[in-house]
N, C-alpha and C positions, 0 to 999 in steps of 0.2 A: 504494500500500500504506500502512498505516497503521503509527505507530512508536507503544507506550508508550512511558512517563515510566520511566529508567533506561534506557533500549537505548539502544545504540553502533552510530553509524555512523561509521565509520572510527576517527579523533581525535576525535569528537565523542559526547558523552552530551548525549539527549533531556533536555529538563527538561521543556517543558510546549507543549500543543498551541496555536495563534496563531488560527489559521483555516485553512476550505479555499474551495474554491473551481474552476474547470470546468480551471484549469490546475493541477492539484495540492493539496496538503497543505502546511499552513505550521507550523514547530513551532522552539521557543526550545529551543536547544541551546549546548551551553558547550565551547570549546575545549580539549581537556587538554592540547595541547601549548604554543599561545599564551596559555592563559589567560586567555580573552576569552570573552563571550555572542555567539554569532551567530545569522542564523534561516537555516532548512535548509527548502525546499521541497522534497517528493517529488512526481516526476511522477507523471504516470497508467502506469496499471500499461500500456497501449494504448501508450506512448512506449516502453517497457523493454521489451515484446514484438515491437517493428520497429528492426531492428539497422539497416537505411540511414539512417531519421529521429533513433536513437541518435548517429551517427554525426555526420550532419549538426547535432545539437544540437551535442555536444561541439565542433565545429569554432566554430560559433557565438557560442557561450559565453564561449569563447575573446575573442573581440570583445569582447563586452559585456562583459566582463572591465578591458579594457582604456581603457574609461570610467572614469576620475577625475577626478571633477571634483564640489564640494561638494555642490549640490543634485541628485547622484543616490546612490540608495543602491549600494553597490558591491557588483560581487559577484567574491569571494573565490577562488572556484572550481568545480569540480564534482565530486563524493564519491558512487558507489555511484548512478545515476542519479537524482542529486540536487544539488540549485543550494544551494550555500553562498553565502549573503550577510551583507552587513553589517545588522546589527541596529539597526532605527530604533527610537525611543520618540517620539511626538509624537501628535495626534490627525489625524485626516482633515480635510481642507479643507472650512470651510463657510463660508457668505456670509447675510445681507449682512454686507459687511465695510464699516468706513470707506473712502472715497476713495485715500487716502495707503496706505494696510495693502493695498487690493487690487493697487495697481498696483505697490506694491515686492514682494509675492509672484509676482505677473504677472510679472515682471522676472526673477525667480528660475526663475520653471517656463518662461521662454523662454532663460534661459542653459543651462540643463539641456538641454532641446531642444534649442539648435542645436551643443550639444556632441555630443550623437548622432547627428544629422544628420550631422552631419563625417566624424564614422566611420562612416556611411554604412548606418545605422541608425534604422528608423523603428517608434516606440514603439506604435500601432495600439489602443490601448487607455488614451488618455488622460480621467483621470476624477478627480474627488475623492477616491473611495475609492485610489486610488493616489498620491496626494497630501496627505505627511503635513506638516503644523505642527509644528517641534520647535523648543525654547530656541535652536536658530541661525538658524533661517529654514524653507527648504522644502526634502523629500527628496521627489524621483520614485524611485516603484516598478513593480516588477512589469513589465519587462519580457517577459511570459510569450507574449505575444503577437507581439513582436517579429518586424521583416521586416529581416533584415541583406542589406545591395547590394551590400555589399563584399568583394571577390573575387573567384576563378575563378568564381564561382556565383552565383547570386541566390536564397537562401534564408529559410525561416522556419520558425518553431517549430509553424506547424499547416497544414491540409492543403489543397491548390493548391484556388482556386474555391470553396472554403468562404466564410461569410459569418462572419467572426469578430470582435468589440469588443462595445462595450457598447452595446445600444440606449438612444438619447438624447446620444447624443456620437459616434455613427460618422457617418463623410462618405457622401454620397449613394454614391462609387463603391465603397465598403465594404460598402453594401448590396447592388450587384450584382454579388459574389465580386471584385472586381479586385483587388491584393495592393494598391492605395494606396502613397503616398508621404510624402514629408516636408508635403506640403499637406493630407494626410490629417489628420496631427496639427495643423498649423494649425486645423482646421476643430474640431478638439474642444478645441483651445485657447478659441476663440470659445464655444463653451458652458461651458467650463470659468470663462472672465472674466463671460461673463452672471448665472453663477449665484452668482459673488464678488459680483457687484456688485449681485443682485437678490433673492437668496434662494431664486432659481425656478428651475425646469430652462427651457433653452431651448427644448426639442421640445416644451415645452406650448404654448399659446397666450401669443405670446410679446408683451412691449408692448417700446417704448423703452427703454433704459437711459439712464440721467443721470449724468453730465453728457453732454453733446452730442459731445466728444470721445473716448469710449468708444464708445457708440452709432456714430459712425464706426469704428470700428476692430471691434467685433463684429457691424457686417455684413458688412465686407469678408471677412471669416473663414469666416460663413456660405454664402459665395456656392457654389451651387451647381455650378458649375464649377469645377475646381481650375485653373483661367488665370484665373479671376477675382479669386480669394484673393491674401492676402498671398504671396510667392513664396517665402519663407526666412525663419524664426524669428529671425535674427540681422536684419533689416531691419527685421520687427515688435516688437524690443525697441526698437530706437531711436524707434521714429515713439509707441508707446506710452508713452513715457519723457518723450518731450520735449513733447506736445499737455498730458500730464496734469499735469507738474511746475506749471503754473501756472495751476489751476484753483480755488483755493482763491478764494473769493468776490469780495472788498475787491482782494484783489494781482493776479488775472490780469485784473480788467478795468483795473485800472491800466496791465501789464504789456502789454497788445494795444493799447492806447489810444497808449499809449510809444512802442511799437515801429514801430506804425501811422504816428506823425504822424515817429517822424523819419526813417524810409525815405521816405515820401513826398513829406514836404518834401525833402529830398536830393535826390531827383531833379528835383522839380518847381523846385527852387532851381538845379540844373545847366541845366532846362533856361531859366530865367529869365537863367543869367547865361552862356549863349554857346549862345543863337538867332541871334546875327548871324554869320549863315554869310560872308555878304561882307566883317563887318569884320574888319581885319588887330588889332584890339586890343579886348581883351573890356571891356567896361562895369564903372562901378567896385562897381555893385551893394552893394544893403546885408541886413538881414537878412529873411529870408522864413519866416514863419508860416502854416500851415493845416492845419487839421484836417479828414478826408473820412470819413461816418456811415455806415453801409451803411445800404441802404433800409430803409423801415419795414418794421417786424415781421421785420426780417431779422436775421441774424449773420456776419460774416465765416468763411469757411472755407477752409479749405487748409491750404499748405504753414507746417512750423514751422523755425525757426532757434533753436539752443541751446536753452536752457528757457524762453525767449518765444514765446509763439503770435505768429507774424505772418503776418497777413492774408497769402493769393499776388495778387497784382497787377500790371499792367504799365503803364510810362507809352509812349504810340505816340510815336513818334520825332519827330514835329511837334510834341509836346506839347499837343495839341488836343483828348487823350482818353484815361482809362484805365482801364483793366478788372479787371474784378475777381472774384473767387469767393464767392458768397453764398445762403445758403438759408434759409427758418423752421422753425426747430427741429423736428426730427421727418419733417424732409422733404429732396429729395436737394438737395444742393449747385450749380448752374451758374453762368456765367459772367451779369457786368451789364456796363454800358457805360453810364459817363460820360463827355458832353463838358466840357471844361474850363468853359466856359462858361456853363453850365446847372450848376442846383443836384440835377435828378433824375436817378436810373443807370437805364437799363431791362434788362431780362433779354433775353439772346440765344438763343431756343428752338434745341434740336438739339446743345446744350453740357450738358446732364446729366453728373454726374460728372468734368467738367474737371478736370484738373490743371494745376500751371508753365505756363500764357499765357503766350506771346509774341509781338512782332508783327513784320510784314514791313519793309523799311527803307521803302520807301514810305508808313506806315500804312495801306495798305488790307486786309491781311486781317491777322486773329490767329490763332498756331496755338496748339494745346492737346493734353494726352494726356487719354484715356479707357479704361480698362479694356485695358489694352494697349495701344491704336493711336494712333496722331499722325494727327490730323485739321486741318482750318483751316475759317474760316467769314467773310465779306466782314464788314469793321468797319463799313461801310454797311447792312447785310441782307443776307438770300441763304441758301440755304441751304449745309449744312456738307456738306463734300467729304474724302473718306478719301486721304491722303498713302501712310500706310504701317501695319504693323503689325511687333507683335514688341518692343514697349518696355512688359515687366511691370515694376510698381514703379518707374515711371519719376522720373525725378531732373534735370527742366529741360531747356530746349532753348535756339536761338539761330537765329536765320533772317539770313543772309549777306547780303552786296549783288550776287550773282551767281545770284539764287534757290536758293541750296546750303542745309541747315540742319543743324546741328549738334543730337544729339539722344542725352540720358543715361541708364542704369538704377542702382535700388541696387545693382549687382553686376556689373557690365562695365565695358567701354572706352567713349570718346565712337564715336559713328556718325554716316557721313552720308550724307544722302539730299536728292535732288531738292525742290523744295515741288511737285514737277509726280507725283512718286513715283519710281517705279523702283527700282532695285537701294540696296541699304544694305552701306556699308562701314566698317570700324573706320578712324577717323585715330591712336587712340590705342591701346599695347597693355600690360596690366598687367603689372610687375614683379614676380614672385614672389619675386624675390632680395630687395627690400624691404618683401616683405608687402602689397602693394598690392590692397585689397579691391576696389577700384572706381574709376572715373573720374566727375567729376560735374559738374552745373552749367558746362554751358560757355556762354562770351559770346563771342561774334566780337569782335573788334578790328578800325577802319576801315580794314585794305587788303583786310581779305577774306581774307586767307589763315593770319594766326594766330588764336589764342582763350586766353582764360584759362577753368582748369577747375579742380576741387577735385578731390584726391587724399586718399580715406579711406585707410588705413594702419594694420597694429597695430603699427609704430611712430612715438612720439611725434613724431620729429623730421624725419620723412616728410612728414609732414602739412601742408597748408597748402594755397593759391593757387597754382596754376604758370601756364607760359606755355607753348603748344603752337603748332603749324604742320599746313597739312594733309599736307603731305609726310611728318609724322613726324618731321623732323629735329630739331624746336628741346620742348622739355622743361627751361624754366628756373623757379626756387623763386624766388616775390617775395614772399607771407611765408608765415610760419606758423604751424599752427591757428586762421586766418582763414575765418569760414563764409560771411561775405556780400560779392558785392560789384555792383559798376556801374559801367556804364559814361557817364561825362559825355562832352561832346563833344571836351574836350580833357584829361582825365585820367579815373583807374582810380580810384575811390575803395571802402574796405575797409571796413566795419562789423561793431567787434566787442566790446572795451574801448575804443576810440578811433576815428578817424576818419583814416585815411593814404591818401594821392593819389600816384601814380605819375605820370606824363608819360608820354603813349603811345607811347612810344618805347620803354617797359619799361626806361631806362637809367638813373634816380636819382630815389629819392623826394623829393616836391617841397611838401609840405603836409600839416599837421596839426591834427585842431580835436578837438575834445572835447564829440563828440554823442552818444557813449552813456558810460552810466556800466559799472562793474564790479560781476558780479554779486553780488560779497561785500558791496558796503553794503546798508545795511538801508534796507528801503523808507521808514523815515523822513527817511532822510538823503539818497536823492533826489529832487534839486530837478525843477521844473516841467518837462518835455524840451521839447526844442527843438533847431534844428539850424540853426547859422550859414555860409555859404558865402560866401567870396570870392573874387575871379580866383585861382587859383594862378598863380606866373611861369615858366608856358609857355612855352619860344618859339615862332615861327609856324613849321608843319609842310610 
């Protein structure tokens, strides 16, 4: 129904009409009681004349109600089969925008999102026109399409097996009635950053986005499968946040070059300086430099730590060879294979889309995630072999000395599973009494039966490197909000603002060097990187 300018609904006097649209009438009305502007949607007169759908709104409502959180607009309540909400002023989202400005709004319309998500609420209708710019940042609107899961019930604001969103941002199973999911919105997130960053709608004929670390992240989006896509809004803000943070021209190739040579040398300096498995005393070793290029006309790709892109990589346990993630711009990412020895990497067909490489204690095969599943492929040739599946958005592995492997996602426990396959079972299990998002990255430790892993946490002093067992028993904190670490052949070493070494024993920190810098200096003030390693005074194990 339609409201003039002076009519009263309930507390509220019309001022002036906003827009309409297939869910309703939108109109600026002013609070007499709180004395405030708010906008008032009227449904369609077809919601007011079906008292179960009435019914089920208001229950709804209720929910989405219950959303507070900055970048959505809030709604107020419900008046007279009508949606009181909070009054935005901003303009609608348009692109191209700068680099830095898309991905801090990006950042915004995926906090938004996975606060709905939570409440177990999926927005089905994400679009720029529902995405306003205002003097604080971004408001998500228009909930009107909304699918809430939450409850006795699994409901929505329109009618079962219908095909409802916006053509040019609905996910494939939108188009054929399925009520979609929190991936649903994922997938019109991915149009919604294309057209930030392009100026074009993505359902047109669509080309690359640039930088190369976007263009990663809005295919994944678009994947046609919703097991394909990112898995959760709150995973795709992190990986979004941290690829892009150092992309500015001069500083991220500084910054991946950094990051590059002193993980690399780290290890390749571990393994320089305690290859002598027979001797009873490690060599007194001095400092070790090298820089490793990815092939021509290639670029390194993968996985990020903090706001450094750092290459994914693995060094094989003989040190004879390391692998790595790389592709040409525009094209998909797989695995290469350098021998130490040799100055060229070659490409290992059947690793398309690799993720976290890592290799068996023997160095003969490498495992890797793809699109879900954990596969391996012989570091000599051969082709690639399916382990397992069931690891979306996976988060690092670890292959044992007892062919066992240890294997993570953004949003679970560590698991494990044969390298032969079979059954998959959790060693670790989340705390919810401490907020424990996730279990990650784990490393075996040489008896085979602990590992260290990294605990995400939404609290601060949660967080850090622990020490696990497969039994489950052992769960000890060695530091904290530490993101990287390795394993040497006779200590645990941590990269983060510094360089700290444990004795694998886990029983007292034994060494300390100063191979990265912090990221508060300014890129003037740091020096050439590099990464010194000497014996730490281990004793013999």
């Amino acid at each position: 129904m339609s409201l003039g300018i002076g009519t009263n609904l309930g507390p509220y006097e019309i001022l002036a009409p906003v827009g309409a649209g297939g869910m309703g009438e939108v109109y600026r009305a002013h609070d007499c009681k709180l004395k405030r502007d708010v906008a008032i949607k009227v449904l369609p007169e077809a919601f007011a004349a079906d008292a179960e759908r009435m019914a089920r709104f208001e229950r709804e409502a209720q929910v989405l109600a219950s959303l507070n959180h900055p970048n959505i607009a809030q709604i107020y309540g419900v008046e007279d089969h009508a949606l009181v909400m909070e009054l935005v002023e901003g303009q609608s989202l348009k692109g191209p925008l700068p680099l830095e400005k898309a991905v801090e709004y990006a950042g915004q319309i995926l906090d938004a999102l996975d606060a709905a998500h939570r409440k177990g609420i999926v927005h089905r209708d994400l679009k720029p026109a529902n995405i306003l710019v205002t003097k604080h940042g971004i408001k998500l609107l228009d909930f009107g399409l909304a699918r809430v899961v939450t409850g006795p019930a699994d409901g929505t604001l329109t009618l079962a097996g219908a095909v409802m969103g916006t053509p040019g941002y609905m996910a494939p199973e939108q188009w054929e009635g399925k009520p979609g999911d929190a991936r649903s919105d994922i997938y019109a997130f991915g149009c919604v950053l294309y057209e930030m960053m392009t100026g074009k709608l993505a359902a047109q004929e669509r080309s690359a986005a640039e930088p190369p670390a976007i263009e990663r992240v809005i295919k994944r989006c678009l994947e046609k499968d919703p097991d394909d896509r990112w898995q959760s809004a709150r995973d795709l803000r992190h990986t979004i946040e941290l690829p892009i943070a150092g992309t500015t021209p001069v500083r991220s190739r500084w910054r991946e070059r950094a990051a590059w040579m002193v993980l690399a040398v780290a290890l390749l300096g571990g393994a320089v300086f305690f290859t002598g498995r027979n001797s009873k005393t490690p060599s007194a070793g001095g400092l070790v430099r090298l820089t490793i290029n990815p092939p021509d006309k290639t670029v390194f790709s993968g996985a990020m730590v903090g706001t450094v892109p750092v290459p994914q990589f693995a060094l094989s346990p003989d040190g004879r060879a390391i692998v790595f993630g790389a592709a040409t711009p525009g094209t998909t990412a797989m695995l290469w294979l350098r021998p130490m020895e040799e100055v060229a990497a070659h490409a290992l067909p059947g690793t398309e889309n690799a993720e976290h490489p890592f290799w068996s204690p023997d160095s003969r095969w490498i495992a890797f995630f793809t699109r879900g599943k954990l596969k391996k492929i012989p570091s000599g040739g051969g082709a690639v072999q399916l382990i397992a599946e069931g690891f979306p958005d996976s988060r690092g592995g670890s292959w044992g000395p007892d062919d066992t492997i240890l294997c993570s996602t953004g949003s679970g426990s560590i698991f494990l599973v044969r390298s032969t396959g079979g059954n998959i079972r959790p060693v670790t299990k989340l705390d919810a009494s401490r907020q424990e998002g996730s279990h990650r990255f784990p490393q075996f430790l040489p008896d085979g039966n602990h590992f260290l892993f990294t605990i995400r946490s939404g609290l601060a002093e949660q967080r850090g490197i622990y020490a696990g067992s497969l039994d489950g028993k052992t769960k000890k904190l060695l530091v904290a909000t530490i993101q990287v670490v390795f394993m040497l052949r006779q200590a645990i070493c941590f990269f983060w603002t510094g360089t700290r070494c444990w004795d694998r024993r886990l029983t007292r920190s034994v060494w300390n060097s100063a191979a990265t810098r912090s990221r508060s200096l300014s890129e003037s003030a740091m020096p050439e990187p590099h990464m010194e390693l000497f014996p730490p005074p281990v004793p013999a194990l």
